[in-house]
VOPA-667730 format. One record per residue: x, y, z of N, C-alpha, C in turn. Coordinates in steps of 0.02 Angstrom, whole numbers, plus 50000, padded with zeros to 5 digits. Layout:
XYZXYZXYZ...
END
This chain:
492495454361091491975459561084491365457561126491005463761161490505461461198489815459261146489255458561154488545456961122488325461961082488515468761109488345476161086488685475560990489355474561008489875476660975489855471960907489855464660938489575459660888489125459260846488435463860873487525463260829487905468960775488325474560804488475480860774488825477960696489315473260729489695470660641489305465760625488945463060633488105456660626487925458060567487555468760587487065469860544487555473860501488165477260503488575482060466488555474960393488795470860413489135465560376488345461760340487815463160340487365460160320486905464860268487005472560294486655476860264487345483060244487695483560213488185484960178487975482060103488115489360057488165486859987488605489259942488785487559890489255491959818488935498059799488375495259786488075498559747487565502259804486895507659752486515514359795486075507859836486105511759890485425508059941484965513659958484255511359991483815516060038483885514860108483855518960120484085517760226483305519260236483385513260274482585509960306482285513560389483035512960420482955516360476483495510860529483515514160600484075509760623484035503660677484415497960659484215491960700484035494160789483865488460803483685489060901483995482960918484115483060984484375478061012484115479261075483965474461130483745474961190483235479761181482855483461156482445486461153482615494561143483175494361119483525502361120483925500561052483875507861019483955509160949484905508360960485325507460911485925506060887486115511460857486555515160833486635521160809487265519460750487465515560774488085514560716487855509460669487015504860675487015498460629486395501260606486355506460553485875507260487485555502160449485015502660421484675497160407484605499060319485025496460271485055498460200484695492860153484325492760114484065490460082484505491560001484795485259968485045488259896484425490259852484555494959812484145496859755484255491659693484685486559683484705484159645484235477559674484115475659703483555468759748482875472359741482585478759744482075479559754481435478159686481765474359638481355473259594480965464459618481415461059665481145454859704480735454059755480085458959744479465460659785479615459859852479085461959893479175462859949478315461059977478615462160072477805462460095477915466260150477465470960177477505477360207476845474860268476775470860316476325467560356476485472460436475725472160469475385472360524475025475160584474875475260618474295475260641473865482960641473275486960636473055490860618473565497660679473565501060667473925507260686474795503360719474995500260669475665500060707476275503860658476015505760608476415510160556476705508860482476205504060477476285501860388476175508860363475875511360349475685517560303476455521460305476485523060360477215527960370477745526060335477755517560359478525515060318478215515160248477565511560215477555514260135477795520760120477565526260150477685533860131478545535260155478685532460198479705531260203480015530360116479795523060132479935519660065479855523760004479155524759994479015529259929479585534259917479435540359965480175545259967480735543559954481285536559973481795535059989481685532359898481385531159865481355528359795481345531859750480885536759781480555544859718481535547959714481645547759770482375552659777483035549359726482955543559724483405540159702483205538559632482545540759602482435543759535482175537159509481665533859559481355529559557480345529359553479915527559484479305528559499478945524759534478515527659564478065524459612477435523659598477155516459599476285516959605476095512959676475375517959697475265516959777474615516359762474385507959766473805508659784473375511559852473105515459844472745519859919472165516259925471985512259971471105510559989471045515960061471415516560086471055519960142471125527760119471625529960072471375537160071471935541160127472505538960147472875540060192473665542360170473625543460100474325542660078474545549360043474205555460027474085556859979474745563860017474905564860076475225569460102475845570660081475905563860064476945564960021476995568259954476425573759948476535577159892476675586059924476675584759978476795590760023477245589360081477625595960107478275597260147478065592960210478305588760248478115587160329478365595960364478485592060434478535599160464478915594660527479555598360554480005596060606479725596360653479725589460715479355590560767479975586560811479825588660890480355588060925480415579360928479865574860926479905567160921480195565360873480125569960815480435568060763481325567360744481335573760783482215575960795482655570360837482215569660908482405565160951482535557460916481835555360888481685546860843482495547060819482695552460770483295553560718483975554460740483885556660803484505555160823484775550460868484225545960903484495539860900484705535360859484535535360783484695532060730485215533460696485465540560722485955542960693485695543560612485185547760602484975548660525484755556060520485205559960468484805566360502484015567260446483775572160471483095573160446483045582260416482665578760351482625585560303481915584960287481645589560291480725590060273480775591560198480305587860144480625587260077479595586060051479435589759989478655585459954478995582359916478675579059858478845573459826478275575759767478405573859697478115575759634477515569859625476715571659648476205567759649475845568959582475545561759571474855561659518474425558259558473875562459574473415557459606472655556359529472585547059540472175543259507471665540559544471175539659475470645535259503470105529459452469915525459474469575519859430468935523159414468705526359473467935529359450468135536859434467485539959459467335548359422467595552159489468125550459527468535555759584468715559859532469105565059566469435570459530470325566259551470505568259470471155564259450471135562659391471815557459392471755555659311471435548959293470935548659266470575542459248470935536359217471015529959246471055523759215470615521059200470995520259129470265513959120470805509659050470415503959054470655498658973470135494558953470285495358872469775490458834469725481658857469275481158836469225473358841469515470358802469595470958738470065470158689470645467258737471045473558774471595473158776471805465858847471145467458870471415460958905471345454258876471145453258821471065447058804470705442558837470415436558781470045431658816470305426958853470885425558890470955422358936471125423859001471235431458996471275435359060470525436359094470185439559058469655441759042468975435859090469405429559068468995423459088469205423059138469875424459175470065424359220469625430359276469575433759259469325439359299468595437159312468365434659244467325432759282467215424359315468155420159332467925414959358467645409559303467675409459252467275404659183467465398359211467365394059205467545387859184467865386759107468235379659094468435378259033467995380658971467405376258987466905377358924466585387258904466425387658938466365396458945466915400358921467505398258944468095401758937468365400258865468035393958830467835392658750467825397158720466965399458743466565402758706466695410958698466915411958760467275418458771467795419958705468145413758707468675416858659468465414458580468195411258586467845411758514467285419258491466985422458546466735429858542467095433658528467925432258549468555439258542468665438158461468755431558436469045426758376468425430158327467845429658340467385432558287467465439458293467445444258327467745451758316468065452058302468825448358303469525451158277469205448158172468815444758168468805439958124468475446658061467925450058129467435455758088467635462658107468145463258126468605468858147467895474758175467675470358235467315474558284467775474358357467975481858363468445483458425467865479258478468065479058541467785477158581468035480458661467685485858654467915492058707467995492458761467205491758797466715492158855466355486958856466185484758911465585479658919464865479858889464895484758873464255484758830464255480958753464955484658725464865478858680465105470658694465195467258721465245462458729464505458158744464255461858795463615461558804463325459658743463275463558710462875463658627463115458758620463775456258586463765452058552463525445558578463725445158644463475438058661462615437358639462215443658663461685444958631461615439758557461915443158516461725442258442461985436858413462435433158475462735429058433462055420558457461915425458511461255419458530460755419258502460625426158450460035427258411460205428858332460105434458333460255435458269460585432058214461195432658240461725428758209461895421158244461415419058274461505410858278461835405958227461515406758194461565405958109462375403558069462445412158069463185413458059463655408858111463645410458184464225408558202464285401558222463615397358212463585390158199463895386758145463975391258077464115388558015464985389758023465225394758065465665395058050466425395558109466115393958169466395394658222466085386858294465535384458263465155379058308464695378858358464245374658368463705376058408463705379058472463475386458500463805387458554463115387058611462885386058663462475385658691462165390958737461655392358752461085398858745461265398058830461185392658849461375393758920462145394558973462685393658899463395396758916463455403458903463335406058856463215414458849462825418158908462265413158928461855415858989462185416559057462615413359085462975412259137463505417759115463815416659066464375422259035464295428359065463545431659029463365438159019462825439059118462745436059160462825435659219463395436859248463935433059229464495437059257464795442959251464515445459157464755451959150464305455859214463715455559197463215460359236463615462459318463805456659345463975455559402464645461659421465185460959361465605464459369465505470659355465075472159299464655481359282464405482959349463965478359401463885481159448464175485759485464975481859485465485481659550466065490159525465635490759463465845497159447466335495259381466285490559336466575489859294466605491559208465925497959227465795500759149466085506859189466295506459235466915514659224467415511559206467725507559225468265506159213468695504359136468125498459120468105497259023467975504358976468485504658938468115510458894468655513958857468805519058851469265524158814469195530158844469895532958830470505532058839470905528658879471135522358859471525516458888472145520658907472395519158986472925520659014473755517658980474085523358967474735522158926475345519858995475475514259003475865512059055476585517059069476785518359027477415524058997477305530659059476535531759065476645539359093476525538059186476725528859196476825528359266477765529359292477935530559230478655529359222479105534059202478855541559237479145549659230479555551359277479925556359280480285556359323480285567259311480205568659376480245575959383480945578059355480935586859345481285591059339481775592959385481735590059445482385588059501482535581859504482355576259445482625570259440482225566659502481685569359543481365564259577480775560159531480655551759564480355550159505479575550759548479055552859501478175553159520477895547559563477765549459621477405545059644476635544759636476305541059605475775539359571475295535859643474595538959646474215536959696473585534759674473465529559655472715528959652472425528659703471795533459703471295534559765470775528859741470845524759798470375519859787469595517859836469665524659878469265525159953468515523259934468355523059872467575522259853467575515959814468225509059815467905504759794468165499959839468095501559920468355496959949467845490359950467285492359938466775486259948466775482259872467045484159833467225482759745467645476259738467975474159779468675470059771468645466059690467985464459673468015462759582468435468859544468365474259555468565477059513469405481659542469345479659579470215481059621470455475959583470495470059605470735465959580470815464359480470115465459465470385467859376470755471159378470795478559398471395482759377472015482259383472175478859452472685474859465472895470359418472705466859405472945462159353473235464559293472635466259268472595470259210473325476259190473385478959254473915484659262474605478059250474675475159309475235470959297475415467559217474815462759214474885460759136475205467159084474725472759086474935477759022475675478959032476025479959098476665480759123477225476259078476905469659106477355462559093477405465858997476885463558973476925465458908477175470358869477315475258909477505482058846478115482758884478445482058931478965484258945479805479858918480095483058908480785476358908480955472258932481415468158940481875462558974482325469158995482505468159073483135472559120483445469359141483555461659139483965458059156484185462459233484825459759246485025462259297485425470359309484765472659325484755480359313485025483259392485305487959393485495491459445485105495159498484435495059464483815498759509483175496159475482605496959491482085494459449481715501059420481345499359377480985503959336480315506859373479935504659422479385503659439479375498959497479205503259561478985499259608478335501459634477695496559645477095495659653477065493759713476495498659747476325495759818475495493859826475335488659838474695484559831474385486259919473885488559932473795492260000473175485160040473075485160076472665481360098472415475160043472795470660024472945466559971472645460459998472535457860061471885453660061471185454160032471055460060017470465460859965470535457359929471185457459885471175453559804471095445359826471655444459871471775436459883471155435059912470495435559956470005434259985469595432159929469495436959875469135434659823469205432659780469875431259780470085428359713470015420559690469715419759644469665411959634470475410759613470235401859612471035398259604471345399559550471085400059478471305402959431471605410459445471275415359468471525421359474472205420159508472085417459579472655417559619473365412859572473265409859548473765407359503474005411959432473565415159405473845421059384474315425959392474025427259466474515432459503475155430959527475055423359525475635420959557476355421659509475885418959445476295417959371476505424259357476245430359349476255438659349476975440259389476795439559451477255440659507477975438859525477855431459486478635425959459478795431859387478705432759352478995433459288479235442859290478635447959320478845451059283479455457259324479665452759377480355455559403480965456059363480885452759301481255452559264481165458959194480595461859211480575469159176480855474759225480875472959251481315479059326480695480559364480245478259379479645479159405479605476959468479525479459539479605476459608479025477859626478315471559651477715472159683477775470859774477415476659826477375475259875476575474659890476625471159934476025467659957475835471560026475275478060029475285477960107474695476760138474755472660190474185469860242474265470360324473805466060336473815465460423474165459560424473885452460401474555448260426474685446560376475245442860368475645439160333475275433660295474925429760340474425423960315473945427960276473755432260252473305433960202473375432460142474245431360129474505433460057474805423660056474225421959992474395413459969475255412459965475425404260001475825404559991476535403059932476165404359898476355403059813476585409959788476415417759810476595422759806476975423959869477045422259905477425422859994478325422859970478165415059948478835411459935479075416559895478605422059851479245425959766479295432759803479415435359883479565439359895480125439059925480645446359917481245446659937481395450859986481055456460016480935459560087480305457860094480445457860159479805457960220480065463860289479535466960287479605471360332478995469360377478965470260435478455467360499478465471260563477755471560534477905474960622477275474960656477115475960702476865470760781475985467760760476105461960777475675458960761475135457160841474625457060866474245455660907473885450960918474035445760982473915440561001473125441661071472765440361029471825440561063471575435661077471755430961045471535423261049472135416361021471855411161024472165406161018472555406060937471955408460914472075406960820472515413360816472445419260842472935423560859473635421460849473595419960905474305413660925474755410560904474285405960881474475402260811474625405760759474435410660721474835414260686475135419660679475305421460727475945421360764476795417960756476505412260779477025407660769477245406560713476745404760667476665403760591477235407760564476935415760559477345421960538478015420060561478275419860635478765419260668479385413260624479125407260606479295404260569479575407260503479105410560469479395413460395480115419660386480315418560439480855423860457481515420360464482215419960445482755418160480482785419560537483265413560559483015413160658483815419060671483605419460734484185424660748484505422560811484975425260835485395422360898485085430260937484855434860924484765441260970484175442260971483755438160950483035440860959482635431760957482115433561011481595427460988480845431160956480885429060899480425430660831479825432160859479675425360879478945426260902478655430960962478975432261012478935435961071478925443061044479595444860992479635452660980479085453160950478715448960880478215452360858477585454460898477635452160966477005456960984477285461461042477915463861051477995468761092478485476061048478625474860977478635479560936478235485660936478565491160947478165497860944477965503160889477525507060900477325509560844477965513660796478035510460726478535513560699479075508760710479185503160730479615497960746479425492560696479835488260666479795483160633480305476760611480355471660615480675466960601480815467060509481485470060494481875467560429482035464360418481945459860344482505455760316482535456360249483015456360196483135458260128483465452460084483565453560041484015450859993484615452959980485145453660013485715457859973486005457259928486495460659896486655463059824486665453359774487015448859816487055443059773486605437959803485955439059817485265440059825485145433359888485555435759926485675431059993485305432160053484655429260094484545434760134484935437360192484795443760212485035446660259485015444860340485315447860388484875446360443484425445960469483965443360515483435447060536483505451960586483225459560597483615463860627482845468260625482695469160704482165474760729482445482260719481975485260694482155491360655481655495760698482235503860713481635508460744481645511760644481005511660618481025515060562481055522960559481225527960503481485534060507480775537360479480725543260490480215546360486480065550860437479245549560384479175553560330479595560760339479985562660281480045571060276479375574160245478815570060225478415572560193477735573660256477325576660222476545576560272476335569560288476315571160353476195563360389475195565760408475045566160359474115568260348473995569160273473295567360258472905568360203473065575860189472965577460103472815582960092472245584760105472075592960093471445593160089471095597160006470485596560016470295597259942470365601159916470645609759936470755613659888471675612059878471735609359908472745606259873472505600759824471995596059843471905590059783471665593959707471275599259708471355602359675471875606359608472245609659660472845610259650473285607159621473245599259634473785595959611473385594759542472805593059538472585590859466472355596359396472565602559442472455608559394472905609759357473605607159396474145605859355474525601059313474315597259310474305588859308474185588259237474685587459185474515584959111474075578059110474245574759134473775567859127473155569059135472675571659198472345574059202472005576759131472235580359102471935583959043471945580158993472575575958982472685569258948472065563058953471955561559008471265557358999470715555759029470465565759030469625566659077469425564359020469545564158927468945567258886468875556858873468115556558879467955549558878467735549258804468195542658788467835543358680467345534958683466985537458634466485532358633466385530858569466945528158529466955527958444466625523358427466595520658368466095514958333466665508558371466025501958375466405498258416466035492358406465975484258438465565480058440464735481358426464615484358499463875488158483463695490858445464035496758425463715502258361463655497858310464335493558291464285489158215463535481858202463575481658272463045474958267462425479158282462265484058321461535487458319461245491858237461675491558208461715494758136461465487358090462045481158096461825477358065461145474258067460955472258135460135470958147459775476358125459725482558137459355488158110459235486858021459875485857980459905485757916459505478657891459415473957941459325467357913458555467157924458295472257974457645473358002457265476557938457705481157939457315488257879457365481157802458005476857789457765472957731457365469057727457125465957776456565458257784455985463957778455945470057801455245473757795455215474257743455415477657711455635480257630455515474157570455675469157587455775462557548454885459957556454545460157627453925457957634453355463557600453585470157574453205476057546453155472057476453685469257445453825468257359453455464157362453095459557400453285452257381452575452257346452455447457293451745447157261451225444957277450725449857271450145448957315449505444257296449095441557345448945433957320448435439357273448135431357243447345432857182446865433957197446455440057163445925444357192445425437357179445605431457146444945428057143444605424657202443795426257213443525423557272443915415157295443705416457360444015410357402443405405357377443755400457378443155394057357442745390457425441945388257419441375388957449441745382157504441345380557560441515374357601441395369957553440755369057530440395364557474440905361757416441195366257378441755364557352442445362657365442665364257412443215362057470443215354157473442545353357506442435344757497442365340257461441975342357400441785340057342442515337557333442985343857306443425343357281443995335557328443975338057398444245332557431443865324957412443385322857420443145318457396443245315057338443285317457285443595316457212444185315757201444825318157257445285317057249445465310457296444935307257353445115302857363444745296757355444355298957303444115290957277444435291657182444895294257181445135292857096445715291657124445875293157185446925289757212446795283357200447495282657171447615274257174447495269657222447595271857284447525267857339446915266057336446495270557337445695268557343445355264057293445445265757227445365259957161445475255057192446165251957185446485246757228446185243057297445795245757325445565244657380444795242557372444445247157314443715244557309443705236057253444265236857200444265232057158444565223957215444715225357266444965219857294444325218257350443895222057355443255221857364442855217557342442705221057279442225218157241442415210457193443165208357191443465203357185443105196757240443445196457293442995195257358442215193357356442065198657345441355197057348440835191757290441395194057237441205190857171441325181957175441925180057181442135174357231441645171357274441325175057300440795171657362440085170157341440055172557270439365170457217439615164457199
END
């Protein structure tokens, strides 16, 4: 067999499965697309994360919105984090264009223009369906995780959750938390010394600095009620396609504190409420994380070890996280190592450090006999990308340059009377605009100081009032002092050892 014929049974024999796959789009060789070697991804691997990398306009967005489609169809839900605001079109028809026809039939893939069943979300007050979760629910060691604490802080923190659960004060929004650290520095000093241990005025102070810090970053939208029910990321339409879920995140790109809470936060609630899927045939939920150096840039070492721990475990609820960025080196390599596709595509060499990672990336790939790694990634074209997978008995695949296949959906933003549209119809939406603000930390402890205020007043009204008899003169004041200190014992004692003395000396 010639070189042609060989890559052809290479990649047949590498990307072949039993079971349903998504077709990614079709391998290249010499720089020209292959028509008989399809590029399949199993549906049963896609719960072993992925990373979706590189360089600004080379066509990450497109292959997310590929992907998304190729998942929604196969009756799979989707959540897409959006920071740029670029995604929102796969809820509407694409439209056949002659590049498009041509791209497709070199790949030998044919092409059907198809929308896809959208919810578009948001952390703040966009129009959509509002997320948000109690503080409660993240608990005090997440919680500590998110404001960076140290050991001792991260104490006190959870001794604040331990006395609410103790006084069954919910703990909602940052406001009440606020309070309590408040009262537990004042008011109730008292109390939670006698019964919980000395906590210090200048650890609550640093604490409630960090809250402030994160309320800044937009985090009293986020804390609060109606807490997001993880269940309704996990619907599936009336043609059996499953919802692709968009949070619009275009107004907190400068936020990364509070990207990153929700992130977490979302994952954790995931890990927790969902089942064990053992080795499931498709996953329940696949998540796409969009410009995800935000999180890792700011994330302290605790956080990033979180995510790492998050990311290890909860593939085992059927849950598959992708990571998408510009390079590869963004994403620590402690989360690198727990991914099972990597998709890549062209990376740009400007400088030395360029260069160098470059090479780096080039390295994290199986080496190939038909391609040199490092060279293709910077002569890859737009819509071109370097594959590699896990297949079905979770082995990786080849590495194999891919011309990728092209959205059937709108390859453009909606515009606002369709965003409209979509949320006029949208049960969730109606499900959780209405914001509740029930009795909580605050209300219970601003009541208790109020009640304890109105009793010390009340108690100082009763109390018995001194004797109308005149105050006594200076003259008597002294007198009286004087008499009491020449009849004290000491003084007797003192003149008789006197006059002893003196008597002696006659």
């Amino acid at each position: 067999m010639n070189k042609k014929d060989n890559f052809i049974e290479h990649i047949n024999n590498g990307y072949t499965a039993k079971g349903d796959t998504i077709t990614l789009g079709g391998a290249i060789l010499d720089g020209e697309a292959v028509t008989q070697a399809p590029v399949r991804i199993p549906l049963k691997t896609l719960n072993r994360h992925g990373l979706i990398a590189g360089a600004t306009g080379t066509g990450k967005t497109k292959t997310i919105q590929v992907f998304s489609e190729q998942l929604s169809n196969a009756g799979i839900p989707v959540l897409m984090m959006d920071i740029k605001g670029d995604f929102s079109g796969i809820a509407k028809k694409g439209k056949e264009e002659g590049f498009i026809t041509e791209r497709h039939a070199k790949i030998n893939i044919p092409y059907n223009v198809s929308s896809f069943p959208v919810e578009l979300m948001s952390l703040s007050k966009q129009n959509g369906v509002r997320l948000r979760a109690t503080v409660s629910e993240f608990g005090p060691v997440l919680f500590s995780r998110i404001l960076d604490l140290n050991d001792t802080q991260a104490g006190v923190v959870a001794v604040i959750f331990k006395y609410c659960d103790d006084k069954q004060m919910p703990l909602l929004d940052l406001k009440d938390i606020k309070k309590v650290i408040n009262y537990i520095t004042e008011e109730g000093k008292e109390e939670i010394t006698a019964n919980y241990g000395k906590i210090s005025t200048s650890t609550t102070g640093t604490i409630l600095r960090k809250i402030i810090e994160l309320e800044q970053q937009g985090g009293d939208l986020f804390f609060g009620e109606l807490s997001f029910e993880t269940d309704d990321l996990m619907r599936i339409d009336e043609n059996g396609k499953g919802y692709v879920n968009i949070i619009r995140l275009t107004d907190i790109q400068d936020k990364p504190k509070l990207f990153s809470t929700f992130m977490l936060s979302l994952l954790a609630e995931i890990y927790q409420k969902m089942p064990e899927k053992g080795d499931a045939a498709q996953p329940e939920l696949v998540i796409f994380i969009d410009e995800a150096h935000l999180i890792f840039n700011e994330a302290s070492k605790a956080l990033l070890e979180q995510i790492e721990t998050i990311v290890k475990l909860i593939r085992s609820k059927g849950v598959g996280v992708y990571f998408v960025t510009q390079n590869p080196m963004d994403v620590p390599s402690g989360v690198l190592a727990q991914l099972g596709l990597k998709i890549q595509h062209a990376l740009r060499a400007f400088t030395a450090n360029d260069r160098q990672a470059i090479k780096k990336t080039a390295d994290n790939y199986p080496t190939s006999e038909y391609y040199k790694t490092d060279e293709l990634l910077t002569s890859l074209g737009i819509g071109e990308a370097l594959v590699t997978a896990l297949n079905e008995k979770g082995v990786p695949t080849p590495l194999v340059a891919t011309m990728m296949r092209a959205p059937q959906s709108r390859m453009d933003i909606l515009t606002d009377s369709e965003i409209e549209e979509i949320n006029s119809k949208s049960k969730l939406v109606k499900k959780y605009s209405e914001e509740i603000d029930r009795e909580s930390a605050y209300e219970i402890l601003t009541k208790k100081i109020d009640e304890a205020t109105q009793t010390a007043a009340e108690q100082e009204q009763q109390a018995p009032t001194r004797s109308s008899k005149a105050e006594p003169s200076t003259t008597e004041v002294v007198t009286k002092s004087v008499l009491k200190v020449v009849t004290s014992a000491t003084f007797i004692r003192g003149v008789f050892g006197v006059l002893s003395k003196f008597m002696k000396s006659k």
